[in-house]
Backbone atoms as SQL, in Angstrom:
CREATE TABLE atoms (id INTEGER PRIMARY KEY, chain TEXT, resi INTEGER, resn TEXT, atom TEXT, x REAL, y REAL, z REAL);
INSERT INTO atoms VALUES
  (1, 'A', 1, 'UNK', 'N', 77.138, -169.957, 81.513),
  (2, 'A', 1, 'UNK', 'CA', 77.254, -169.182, 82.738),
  (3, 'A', 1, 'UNK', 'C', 76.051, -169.467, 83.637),
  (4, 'A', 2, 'UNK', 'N', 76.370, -169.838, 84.530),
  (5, 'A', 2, 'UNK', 'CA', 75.435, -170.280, 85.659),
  (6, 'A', 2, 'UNK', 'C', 75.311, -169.116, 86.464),
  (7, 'A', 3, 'UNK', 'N', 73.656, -168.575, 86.765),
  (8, 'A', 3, 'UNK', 'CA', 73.582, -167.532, 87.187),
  (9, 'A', 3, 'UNK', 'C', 72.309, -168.035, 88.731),
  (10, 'A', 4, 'UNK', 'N', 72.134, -167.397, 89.567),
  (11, 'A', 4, 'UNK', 'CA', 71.814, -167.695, 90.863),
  (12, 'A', 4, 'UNK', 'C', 70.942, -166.225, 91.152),
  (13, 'A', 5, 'UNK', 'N', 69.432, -166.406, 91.233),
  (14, 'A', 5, 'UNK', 'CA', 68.393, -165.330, 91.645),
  (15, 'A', 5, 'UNK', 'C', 67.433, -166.147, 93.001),
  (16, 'A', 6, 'UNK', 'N', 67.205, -165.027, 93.618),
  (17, 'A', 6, 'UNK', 'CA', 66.434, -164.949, 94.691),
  (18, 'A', 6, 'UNK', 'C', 64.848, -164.683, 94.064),
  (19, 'A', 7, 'UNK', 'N', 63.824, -165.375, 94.166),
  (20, 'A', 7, 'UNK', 'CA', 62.556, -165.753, 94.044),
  (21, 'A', 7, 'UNK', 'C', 61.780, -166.097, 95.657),
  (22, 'A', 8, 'UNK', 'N', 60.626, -164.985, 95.188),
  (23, 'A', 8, 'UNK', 'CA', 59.723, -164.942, 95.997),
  (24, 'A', 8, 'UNK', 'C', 58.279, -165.205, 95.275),
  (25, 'A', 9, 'UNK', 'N', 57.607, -166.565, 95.683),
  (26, 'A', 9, 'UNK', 'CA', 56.147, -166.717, 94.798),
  (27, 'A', 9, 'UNK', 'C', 55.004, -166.262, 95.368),
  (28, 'A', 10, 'UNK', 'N', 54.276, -166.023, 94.472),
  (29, 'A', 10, 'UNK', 'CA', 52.716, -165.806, 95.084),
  (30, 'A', 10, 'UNK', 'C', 52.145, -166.555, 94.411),
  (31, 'A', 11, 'UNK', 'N', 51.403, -167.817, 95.486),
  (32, 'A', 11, 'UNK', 'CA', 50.953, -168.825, 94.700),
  (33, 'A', 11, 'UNK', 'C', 49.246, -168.439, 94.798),
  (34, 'A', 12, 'UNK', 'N', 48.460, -169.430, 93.791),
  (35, 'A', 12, 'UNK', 'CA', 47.013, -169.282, 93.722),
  (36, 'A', 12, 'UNK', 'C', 46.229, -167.877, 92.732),
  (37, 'A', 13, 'UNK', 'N', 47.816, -167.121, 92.104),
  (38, 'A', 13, 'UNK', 'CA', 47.095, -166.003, 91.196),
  (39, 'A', 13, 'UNK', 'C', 46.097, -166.345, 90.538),
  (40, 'A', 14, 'UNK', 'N', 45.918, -164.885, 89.930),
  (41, 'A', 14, 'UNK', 'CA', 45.372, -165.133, 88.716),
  (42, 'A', 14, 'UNK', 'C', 45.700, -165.459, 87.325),
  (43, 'A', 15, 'UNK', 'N', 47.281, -165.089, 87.076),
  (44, 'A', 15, 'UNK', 'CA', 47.860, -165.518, 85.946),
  (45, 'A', 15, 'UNK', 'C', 49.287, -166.047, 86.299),
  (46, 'A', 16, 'UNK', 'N', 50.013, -166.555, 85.603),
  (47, 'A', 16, 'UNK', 'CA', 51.672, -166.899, 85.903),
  (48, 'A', 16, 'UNK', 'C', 52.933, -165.893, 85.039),
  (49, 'A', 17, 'UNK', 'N', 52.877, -165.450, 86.118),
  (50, 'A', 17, 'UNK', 'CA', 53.788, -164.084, 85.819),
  (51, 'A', 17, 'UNK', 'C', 55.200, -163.600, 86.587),
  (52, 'A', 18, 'UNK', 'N', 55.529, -163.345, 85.793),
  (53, 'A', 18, 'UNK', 'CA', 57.231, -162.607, 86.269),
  (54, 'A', 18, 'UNK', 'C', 57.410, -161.461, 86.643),
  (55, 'A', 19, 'UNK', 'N', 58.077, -160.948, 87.721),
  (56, 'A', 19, 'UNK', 'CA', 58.602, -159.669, 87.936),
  (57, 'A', 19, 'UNK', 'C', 59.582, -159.553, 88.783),
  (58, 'A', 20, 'UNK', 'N', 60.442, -158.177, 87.430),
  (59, 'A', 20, 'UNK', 'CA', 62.230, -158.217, 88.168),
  (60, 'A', 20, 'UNK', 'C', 61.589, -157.228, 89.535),
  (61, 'A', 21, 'UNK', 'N', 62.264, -157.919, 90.457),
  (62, 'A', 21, 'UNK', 'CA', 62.696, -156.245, 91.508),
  (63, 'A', 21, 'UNK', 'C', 63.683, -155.786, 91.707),
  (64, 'A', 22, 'UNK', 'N', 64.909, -156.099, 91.558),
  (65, 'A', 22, 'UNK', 'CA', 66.132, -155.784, 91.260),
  (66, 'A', 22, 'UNK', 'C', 66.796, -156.567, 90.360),
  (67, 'A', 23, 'UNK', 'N', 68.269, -156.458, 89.963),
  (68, 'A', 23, 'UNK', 'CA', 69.392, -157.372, 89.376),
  (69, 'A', 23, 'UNK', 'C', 68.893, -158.535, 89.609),
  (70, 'A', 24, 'UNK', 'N', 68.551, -159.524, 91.151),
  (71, 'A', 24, 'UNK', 'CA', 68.699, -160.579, 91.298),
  (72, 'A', 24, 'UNK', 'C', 67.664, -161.275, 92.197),
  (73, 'A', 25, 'UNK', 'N', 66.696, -159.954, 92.101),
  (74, 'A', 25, 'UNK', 'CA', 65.566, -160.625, 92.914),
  (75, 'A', 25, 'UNK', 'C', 64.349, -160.724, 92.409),
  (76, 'A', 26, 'UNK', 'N', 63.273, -161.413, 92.198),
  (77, 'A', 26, 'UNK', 'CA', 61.908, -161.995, 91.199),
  (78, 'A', 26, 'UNK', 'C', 60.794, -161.998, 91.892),
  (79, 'A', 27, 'UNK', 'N', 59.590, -161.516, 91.799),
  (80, 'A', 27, 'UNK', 'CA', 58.152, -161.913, 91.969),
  (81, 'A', 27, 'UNK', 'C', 57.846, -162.907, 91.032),
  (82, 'A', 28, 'UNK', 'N', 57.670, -164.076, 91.447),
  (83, 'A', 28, 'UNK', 'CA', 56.866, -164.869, 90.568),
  (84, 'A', 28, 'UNK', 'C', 55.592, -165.377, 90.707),
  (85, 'A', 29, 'UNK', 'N', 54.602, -165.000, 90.347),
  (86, 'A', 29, 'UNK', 'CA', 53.019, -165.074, 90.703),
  (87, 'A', 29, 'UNK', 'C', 52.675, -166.348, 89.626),
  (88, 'A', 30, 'UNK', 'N', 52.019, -167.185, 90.017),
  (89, 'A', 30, 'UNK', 'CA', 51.627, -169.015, 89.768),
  (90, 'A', 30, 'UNK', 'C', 50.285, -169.079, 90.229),
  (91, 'A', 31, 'UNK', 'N', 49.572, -169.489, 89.197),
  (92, 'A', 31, 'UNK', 'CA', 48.037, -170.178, 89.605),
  (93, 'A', 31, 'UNK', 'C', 47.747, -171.205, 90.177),
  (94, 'A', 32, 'UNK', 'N', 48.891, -172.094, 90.792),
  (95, 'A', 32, 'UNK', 'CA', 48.740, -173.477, 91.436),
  (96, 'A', 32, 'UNK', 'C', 49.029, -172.765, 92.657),
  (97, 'A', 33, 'UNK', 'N', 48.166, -173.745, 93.211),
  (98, 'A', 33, 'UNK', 'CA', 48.519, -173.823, 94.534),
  (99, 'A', 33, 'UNK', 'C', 49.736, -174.812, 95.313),
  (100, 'A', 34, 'UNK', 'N', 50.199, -174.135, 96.322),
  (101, 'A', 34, 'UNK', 'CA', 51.235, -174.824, 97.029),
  (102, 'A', 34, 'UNK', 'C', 50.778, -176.299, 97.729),
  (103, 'A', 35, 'UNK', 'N', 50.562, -177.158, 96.722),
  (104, 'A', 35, 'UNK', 'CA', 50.038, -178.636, 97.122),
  (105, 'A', 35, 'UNK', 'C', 51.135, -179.700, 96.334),
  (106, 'A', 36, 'UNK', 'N', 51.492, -180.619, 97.053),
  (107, 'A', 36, 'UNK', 'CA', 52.389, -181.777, 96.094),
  (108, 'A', 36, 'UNK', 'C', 53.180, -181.248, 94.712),
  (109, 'A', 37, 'UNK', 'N', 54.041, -179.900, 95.294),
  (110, 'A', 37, 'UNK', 'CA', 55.087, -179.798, 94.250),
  (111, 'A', 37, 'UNK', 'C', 54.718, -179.051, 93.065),
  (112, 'A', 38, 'UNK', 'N', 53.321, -179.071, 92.719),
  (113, 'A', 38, 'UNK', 'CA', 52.660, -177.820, 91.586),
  (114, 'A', 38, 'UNK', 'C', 52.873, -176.143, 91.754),
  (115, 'A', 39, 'UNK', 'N', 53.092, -175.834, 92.264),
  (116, 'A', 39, 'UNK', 'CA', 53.402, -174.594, 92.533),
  (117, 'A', 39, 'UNK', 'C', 54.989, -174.114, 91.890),
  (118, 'A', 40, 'UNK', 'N', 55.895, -175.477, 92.631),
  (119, 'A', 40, 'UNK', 'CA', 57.456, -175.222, 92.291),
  (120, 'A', 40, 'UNK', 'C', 57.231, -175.389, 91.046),
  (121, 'A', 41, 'UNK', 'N', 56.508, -176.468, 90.375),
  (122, 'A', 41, 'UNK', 'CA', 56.288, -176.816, 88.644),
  (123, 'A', 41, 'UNK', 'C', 56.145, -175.759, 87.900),
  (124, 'A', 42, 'UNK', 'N', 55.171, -174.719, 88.127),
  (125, 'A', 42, 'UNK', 'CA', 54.904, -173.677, 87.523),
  (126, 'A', 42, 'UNK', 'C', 55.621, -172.455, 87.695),
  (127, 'A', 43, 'UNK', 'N', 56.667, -172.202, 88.452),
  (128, 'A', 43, 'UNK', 'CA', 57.786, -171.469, 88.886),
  (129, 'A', 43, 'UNK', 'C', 59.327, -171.994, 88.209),
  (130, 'A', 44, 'UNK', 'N', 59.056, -172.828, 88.090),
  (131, 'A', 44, 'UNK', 'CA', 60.062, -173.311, 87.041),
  (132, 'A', 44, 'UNK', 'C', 59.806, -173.179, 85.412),
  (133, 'A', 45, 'UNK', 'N', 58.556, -173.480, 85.043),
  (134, 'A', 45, 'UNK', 'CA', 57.516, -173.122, 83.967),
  (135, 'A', 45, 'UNK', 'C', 57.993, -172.042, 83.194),
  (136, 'A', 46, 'UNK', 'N', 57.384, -171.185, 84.753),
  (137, 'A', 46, 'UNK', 'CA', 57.074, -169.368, 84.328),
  (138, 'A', 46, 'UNK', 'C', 58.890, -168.783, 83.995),
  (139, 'A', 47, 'UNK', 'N', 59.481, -169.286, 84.669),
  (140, 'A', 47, 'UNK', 'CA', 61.144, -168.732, 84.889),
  (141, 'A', 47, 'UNK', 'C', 61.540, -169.213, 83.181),
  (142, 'A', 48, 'UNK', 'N', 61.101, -170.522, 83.090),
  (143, 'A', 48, 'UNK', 'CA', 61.912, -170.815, 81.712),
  (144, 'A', 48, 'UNK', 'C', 61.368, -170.021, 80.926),
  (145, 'A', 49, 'UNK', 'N', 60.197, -169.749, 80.916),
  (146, 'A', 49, 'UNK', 'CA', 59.454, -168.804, 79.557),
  (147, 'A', 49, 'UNK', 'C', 60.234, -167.457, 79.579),
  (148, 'A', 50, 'UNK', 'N', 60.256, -166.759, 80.558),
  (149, 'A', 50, 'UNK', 'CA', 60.975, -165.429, 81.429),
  (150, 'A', 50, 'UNK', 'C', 62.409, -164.979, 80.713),
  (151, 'A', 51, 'UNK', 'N', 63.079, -166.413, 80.726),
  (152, 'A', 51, 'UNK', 'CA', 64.544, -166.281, 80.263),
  (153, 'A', 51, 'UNK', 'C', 65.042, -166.966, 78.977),
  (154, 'A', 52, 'UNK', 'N', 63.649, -167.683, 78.613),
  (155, 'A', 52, 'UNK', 'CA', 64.230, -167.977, 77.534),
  (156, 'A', 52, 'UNK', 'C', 64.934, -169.426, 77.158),
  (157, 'A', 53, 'UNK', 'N', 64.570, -170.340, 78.353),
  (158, 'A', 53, 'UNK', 'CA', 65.539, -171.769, 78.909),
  (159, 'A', 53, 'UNK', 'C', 64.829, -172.033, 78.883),
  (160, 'A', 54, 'UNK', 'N', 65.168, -173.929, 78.191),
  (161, 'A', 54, 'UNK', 'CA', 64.408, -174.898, 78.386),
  (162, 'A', 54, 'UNK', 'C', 64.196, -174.604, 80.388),
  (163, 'A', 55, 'UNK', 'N', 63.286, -175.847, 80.634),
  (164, 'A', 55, 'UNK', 'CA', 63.041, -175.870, 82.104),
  (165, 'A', 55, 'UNK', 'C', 63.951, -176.837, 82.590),
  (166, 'A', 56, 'UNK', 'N', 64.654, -177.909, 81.759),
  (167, 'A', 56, 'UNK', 'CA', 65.482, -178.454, 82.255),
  (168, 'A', 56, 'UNK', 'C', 66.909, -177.843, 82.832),
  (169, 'A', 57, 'UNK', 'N', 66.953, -176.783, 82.897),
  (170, 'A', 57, 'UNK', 'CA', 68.295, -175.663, 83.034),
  (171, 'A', 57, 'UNK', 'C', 68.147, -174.579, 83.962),
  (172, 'A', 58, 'UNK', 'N', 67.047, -174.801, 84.822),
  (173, 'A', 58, 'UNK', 'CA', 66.309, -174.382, 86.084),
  (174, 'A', 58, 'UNK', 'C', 66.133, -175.384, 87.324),
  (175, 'A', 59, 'UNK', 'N', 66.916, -174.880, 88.023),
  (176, 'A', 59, 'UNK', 'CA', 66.863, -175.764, 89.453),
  (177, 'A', 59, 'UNK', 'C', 66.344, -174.891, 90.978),
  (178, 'A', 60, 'UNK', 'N', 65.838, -175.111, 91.429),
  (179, 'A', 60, 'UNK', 'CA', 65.529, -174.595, 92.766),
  (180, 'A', 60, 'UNK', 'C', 66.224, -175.182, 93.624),
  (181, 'A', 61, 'UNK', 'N', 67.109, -174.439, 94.137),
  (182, 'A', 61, 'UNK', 'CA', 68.225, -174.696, 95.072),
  (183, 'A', 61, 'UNK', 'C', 67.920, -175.363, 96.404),
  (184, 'A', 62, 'UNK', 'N', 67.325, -173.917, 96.863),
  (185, 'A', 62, 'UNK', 'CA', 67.209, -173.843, 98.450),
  (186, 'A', 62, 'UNK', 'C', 65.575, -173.344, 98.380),
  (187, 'A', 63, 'UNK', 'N', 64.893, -173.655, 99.080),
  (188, 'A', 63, 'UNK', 'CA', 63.221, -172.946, 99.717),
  (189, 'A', 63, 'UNK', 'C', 62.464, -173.789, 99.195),
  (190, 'A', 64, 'UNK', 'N', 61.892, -175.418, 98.638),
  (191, 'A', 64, 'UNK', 'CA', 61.532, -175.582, 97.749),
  (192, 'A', 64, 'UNK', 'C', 59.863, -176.378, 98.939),
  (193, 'A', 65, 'UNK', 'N', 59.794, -175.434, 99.893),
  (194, 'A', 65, 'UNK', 'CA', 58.957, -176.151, 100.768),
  (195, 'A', 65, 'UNK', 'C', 58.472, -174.291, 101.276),
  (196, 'A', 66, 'UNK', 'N', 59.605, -172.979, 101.083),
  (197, 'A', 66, 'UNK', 'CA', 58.765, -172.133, 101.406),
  (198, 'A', 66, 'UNK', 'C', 58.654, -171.126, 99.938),
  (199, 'A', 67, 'UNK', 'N', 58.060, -170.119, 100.402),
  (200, 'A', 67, 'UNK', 'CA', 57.982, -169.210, 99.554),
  (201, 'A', 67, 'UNK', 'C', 59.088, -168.302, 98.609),
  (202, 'A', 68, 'UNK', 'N', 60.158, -168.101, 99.903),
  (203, 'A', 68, 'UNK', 'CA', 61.262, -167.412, 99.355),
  (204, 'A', 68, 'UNK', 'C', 62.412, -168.772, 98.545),
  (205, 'A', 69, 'UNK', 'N', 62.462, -168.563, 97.223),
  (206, 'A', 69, 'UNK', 'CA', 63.714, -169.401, 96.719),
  (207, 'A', 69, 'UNK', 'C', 65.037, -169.172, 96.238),
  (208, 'A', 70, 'UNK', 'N', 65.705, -169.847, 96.044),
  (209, 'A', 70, 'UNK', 'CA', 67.364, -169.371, 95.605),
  (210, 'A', 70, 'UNK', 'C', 67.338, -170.381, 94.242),
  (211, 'A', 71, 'UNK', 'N', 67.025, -169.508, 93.062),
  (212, 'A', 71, 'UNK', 'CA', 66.689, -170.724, 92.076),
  (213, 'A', 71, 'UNK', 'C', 68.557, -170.294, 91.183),
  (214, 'A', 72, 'UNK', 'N', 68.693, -171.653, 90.958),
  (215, 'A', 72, 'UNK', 'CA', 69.934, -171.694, 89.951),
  (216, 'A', 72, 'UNK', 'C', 69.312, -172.168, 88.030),
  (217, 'A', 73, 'UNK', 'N', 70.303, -170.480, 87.547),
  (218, 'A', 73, 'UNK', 'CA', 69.927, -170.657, 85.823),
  (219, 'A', 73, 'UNK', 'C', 70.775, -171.173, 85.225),
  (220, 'A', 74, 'UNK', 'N', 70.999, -171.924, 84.553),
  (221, 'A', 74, 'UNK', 'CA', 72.088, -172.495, 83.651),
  (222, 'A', 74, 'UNK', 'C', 71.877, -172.129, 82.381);
């Protein structure tokens, strides 16, 4: 079952962390910074640890240049 959440990051934390805010929407806080693609790396990272999925079964759909994302779970 392929499931589809709305992600919002805060990049440059202090730790890499998850949080639900509703059914289908995520805080995901990342210690990289938004430079050459490290940021999405660790948002994909943090999500697989989160749910339990390899990271290969995590895609970032749509936003992968802003903050707000539409990530797809497989």
């Amino acid at each position: 079952m392929t499931m589809k959440i709305s992600v919002r990051v805060r990049t440059n934390a202090r730790k890499n962390e998850v949080q639900q805010l509703d059914e289908t929407r995520f805080l995901v806080s990342v210690t990289a910074p938004p430079v050459q693609g490290r940021a999405n790396e660790k948002v994909i990272e943090a999500l697989a640890e989160y749910f339990h999925k390899p990271k290969r079964s995590i895609t970032i759909v749509r936003g992968r240049a802003t903050r707000e994302k539409i990530v797809e779970i497989d």
